[in-house]
C-alpha positions as CSV (number, residue, x, y, z in Angstrom):
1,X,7.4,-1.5,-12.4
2,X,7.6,-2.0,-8.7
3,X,8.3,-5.6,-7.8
4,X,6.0,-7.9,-5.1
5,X,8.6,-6.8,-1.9
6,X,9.4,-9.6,0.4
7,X,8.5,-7.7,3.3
8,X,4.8,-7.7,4.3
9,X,2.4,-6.2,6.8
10,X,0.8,-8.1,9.6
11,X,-2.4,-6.3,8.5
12,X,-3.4,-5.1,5.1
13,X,-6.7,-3.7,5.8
14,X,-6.5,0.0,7.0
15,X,-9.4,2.4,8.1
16,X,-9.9,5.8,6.8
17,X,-8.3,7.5,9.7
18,X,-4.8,5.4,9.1
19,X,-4.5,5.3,5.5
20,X,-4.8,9.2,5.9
21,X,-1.9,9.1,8.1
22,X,0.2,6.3,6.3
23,X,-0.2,8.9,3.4
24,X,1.2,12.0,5.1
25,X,4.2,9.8,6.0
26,X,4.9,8.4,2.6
27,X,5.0,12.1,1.8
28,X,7.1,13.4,4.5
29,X,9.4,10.0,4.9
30,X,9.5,10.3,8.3
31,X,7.4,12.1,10.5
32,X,6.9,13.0,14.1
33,X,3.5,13.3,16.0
34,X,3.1,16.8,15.3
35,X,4.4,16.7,12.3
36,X,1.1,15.2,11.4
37,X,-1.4,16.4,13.6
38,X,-0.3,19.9,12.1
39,X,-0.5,18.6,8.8
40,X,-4.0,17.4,9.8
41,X,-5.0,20.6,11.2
42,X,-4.0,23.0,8.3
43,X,-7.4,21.8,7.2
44,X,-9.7,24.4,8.8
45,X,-12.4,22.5,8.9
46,X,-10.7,19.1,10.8
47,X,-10.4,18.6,14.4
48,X,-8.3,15.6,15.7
49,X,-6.8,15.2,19.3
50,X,-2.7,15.0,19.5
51,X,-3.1,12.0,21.3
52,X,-5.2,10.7,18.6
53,X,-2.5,10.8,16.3
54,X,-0.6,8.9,18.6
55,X,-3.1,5.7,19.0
56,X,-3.2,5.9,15.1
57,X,0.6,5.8,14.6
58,X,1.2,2.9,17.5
59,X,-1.7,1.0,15.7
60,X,0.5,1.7,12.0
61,X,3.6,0.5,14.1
62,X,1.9,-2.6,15.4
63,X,0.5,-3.3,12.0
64,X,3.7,-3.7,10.8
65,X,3.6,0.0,8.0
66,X,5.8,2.2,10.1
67,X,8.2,1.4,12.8
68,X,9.4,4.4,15.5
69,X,12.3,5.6,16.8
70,X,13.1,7.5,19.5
71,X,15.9,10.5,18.8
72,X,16.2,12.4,21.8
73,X,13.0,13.6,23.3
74,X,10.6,12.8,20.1
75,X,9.8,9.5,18.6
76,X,9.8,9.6,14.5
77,X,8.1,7.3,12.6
78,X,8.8,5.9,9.2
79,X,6.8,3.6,6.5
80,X,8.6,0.0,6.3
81,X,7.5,-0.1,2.9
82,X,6.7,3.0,-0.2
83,X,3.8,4.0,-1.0
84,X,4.5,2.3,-4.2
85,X,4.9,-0.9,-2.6
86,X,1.7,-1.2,-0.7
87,X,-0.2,-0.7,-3.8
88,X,1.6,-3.3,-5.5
89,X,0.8,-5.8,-2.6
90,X,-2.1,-4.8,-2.3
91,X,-3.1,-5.0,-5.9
92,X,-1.4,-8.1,-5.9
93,X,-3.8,-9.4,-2.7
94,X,-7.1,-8.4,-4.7
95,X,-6.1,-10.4,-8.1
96,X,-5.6,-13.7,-5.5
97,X,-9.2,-13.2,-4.3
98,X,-10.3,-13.0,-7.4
99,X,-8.5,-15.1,-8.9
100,X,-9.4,-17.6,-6.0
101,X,-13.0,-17.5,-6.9
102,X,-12.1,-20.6,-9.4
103,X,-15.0,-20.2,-11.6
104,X,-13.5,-19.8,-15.4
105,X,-17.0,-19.2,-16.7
106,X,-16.8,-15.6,-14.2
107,X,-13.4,-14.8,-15.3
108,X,-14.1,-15.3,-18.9
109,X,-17.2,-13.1,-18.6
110,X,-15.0,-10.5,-16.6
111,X,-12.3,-10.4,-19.2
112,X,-15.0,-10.3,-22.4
113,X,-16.1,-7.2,-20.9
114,X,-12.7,-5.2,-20.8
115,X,-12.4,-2.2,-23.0
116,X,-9.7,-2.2,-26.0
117,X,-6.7,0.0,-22.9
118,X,-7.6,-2.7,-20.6
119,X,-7.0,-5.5,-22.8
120,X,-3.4,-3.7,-23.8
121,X,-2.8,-3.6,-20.5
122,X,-2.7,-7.5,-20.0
123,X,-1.2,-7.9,-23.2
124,X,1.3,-5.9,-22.0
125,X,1.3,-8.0,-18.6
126,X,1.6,-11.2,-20.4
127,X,4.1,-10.0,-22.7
128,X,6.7,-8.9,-19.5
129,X,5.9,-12.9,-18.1
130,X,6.7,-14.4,-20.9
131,X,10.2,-12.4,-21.1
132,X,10.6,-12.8,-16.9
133,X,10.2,-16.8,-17.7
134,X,12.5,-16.5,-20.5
135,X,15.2,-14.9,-18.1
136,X,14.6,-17.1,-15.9
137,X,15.1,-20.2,-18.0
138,X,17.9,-18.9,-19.2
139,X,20.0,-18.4,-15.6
């Protein structure tokens, strides 16, 4: 399990063009420029402009995913937080809006219509925040 990090992005929302690139990152750890825009080109059937990769990865930067650095005559980028991180803020971002909705009668009807895995599953979840409470009592 991948705790809630601290550190969060100025922007969650992503388009299609930077989530693509955010993932070759993740992948790679760090990455320069063409690093990616070869990656993107292997793909036969793609065409993206260099400098296109650049306004994408200045826009991650400025987001707050990667931050640059300059080491020697190329900058390298690198994700601020894992992969596995983003989805757990993220995730963690979509159960506030829903739970923000207020409405009990809408997430009683929600939860009625789980299937038997999904209702493990917050069994499970309730079962790991009543044990976190317990430690936490206990210190």
């Amino acid at each position: 399990m991948v705790p809630l990090p601290k550190y969060r992005p100025k922007q969650l929302s992503l388009g299609p063009l930077e989530t693509e690139i955010l993932k070759i990152v993740w992948e790679l750890d760090s990455a320069t420029v063409k690093d990616i825009h070869d990656q993107i080109l292997s793909d036969p059937d793609r065409e993206l402009a260099y400098a296109s990769v650049t306004t994408v990865l200045n826009r991650l930067t400025q987001k707050g995913w990667l931050k640059c650095d300059r080491q020697e005559r190329s900058f390298i980028w690198q994700p601020l937080l894992s992969e596995a991180q983003a989805q757990a803020i993220q995730a963690y971002e979509q159960l506030q809006q829903f739970l923000a909705i207020g409405n009990p009668d809408i997430v009683a009807a929600f939860a009625d219509d789980l299937d038997r895995a999904s209702i493990d599953q917050i069994e499970a979840i309730a079962q790991k925040l009543t044990a976190i409470r317990k430690a936490q009592e206990e210190q």
